[in-house]
C-alpha positions as CSV (number, residue, x, y, z in Angstrom):
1,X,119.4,94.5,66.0
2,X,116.5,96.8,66.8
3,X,118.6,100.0,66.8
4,X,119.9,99.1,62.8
5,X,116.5,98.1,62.1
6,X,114.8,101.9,63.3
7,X,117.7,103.8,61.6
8,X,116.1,102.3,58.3
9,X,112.5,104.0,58.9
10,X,112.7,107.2,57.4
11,X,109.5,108.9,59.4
12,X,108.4,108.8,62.6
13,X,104.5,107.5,61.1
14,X,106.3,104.4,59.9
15,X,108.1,103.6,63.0
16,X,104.6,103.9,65.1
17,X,103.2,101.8,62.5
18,X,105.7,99.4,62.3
19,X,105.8,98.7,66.2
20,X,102.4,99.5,67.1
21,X,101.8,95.9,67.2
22,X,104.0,95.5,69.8
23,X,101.9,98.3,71.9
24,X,99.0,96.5,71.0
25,X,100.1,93.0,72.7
26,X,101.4,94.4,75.3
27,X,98.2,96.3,76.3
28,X,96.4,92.7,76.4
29,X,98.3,91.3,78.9
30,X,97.5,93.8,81.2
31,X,94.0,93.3,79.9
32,X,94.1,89.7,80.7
33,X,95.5,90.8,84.4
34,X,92.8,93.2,84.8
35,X,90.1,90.8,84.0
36,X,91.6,88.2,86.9
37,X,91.2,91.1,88.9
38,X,88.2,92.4,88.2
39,X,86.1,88.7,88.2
40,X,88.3,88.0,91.7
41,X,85.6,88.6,94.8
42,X,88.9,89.4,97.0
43,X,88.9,93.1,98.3
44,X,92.0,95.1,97.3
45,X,91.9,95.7,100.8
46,X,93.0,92.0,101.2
47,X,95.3,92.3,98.4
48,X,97.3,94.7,99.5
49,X,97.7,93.2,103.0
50,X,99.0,89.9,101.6
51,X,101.5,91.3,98.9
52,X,104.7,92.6,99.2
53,X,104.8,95.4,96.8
54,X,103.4,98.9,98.0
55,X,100.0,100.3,97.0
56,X,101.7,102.5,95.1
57,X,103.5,99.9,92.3
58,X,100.0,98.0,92.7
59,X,98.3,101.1,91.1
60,X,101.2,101.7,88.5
61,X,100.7,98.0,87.2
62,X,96.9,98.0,87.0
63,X,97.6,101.6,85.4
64,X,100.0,100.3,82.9
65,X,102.7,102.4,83.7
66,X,105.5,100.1,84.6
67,X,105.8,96.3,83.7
68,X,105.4,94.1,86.7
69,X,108.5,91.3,87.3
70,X,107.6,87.3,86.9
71,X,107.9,87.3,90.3
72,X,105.5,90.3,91.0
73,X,102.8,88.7,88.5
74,X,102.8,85.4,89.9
75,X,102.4,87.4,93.6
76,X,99.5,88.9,92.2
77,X,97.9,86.1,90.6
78,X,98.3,84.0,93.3
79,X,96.9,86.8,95.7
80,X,93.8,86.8,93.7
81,X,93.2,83.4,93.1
82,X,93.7,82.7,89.6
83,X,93.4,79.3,87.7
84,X,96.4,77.5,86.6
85,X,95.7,78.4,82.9
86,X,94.9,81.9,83.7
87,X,98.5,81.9,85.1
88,X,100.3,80.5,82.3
89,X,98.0,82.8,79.8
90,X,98.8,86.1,81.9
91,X,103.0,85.1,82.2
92,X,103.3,84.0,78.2
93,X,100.9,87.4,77.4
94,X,103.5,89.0,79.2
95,X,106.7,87.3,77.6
96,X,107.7,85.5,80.5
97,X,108.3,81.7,81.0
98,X,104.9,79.9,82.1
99,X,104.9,77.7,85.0
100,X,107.2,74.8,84.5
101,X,107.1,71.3,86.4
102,X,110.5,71.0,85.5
103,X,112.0,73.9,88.2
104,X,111.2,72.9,91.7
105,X,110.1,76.5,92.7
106,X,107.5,76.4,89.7
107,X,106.5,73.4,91.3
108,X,105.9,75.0,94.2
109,X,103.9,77.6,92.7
110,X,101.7,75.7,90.5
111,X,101.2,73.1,93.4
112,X,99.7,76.5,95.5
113,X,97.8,77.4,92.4
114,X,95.8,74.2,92.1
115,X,95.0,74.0,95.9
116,X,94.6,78.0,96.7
117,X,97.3,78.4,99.0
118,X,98.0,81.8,100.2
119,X,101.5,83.4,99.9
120,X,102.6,83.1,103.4
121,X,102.2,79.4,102.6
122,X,104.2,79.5,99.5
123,X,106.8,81.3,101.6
124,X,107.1,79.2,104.0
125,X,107.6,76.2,101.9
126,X,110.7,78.5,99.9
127,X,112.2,79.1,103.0
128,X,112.5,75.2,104.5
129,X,113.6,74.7,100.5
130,X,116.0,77.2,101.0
131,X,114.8,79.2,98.0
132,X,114.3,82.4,96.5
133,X,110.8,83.9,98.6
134,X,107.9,85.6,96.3
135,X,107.1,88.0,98.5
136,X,110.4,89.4,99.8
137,X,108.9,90.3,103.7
138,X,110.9,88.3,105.9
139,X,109.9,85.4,107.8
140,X,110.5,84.3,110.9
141,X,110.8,80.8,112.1
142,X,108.8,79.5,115.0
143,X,111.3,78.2,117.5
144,X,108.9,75.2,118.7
């Protein structure tokens, strides 16, 4: 356990030392998210129209200050356009289960993925699958 492990380390220099590391990775995955970002031609503008968090938790993710959900990271990835392999890269970077063919609302996602489909279109798909939505607006059927 973590907590038995730290009351070992005698000084506070050897704790940083010994977990730095762990600082370290967890600064490269939001490097790798940035990059996505930053090579997208998508405006924030865009962005921030089509996902549900607020501008706000947008600019505390980019600025590292909180760590963003599965849920939240595919939302963004998927806003800006990123490649399949860029997805699975940026989830595992961030300790969470990549993509998987094996879970039907991975499916979903990776199917968007490979042909660009927006999140309103992933959303609508959850919803006739009676699933879990990624962006948590709600959605109103079209009574045709």
């Amino acid at each position: 356990m973590i907590i038995d492990e730290i009351k070992t380390i005698s000084t506070i220099d050897e704790l940083i030392e010994r977990y730095e590391q762990c600082w370290k990775s967890s600064f490269k995955s939001f490097d790798l998210l940035n990059n996505i970002i930053q090579s997208s031609n998508r405006k924030l503008r865009e962005i921030l129209t089509e996902i549900s968090i607020s501008r706000s938790y947008y600019y505390k993710v980019i600025n590292v200050e909180v760590t963003p959900s599965r849920d939240t990271l595919i939302e963004l990835l998927i806003a800006y356009r990123a490649d399949f392999s860029d997805v699975q890269a940026v989830l595992e970077s961030f300790n969470y289960n990549g993509l998987s063919f094996q879970f039907k609302r991975d499916l979903i996602f990776i199917y968007a993925i490979l042909h660009k489909k927006n999140l309103m279109f992933i959303n609508y798909v959850l919803y006739d699958q009676k699933m879990n939505l990624l962006c948590k607006e709600v959605i109103r059927k079209r009574d045709d």
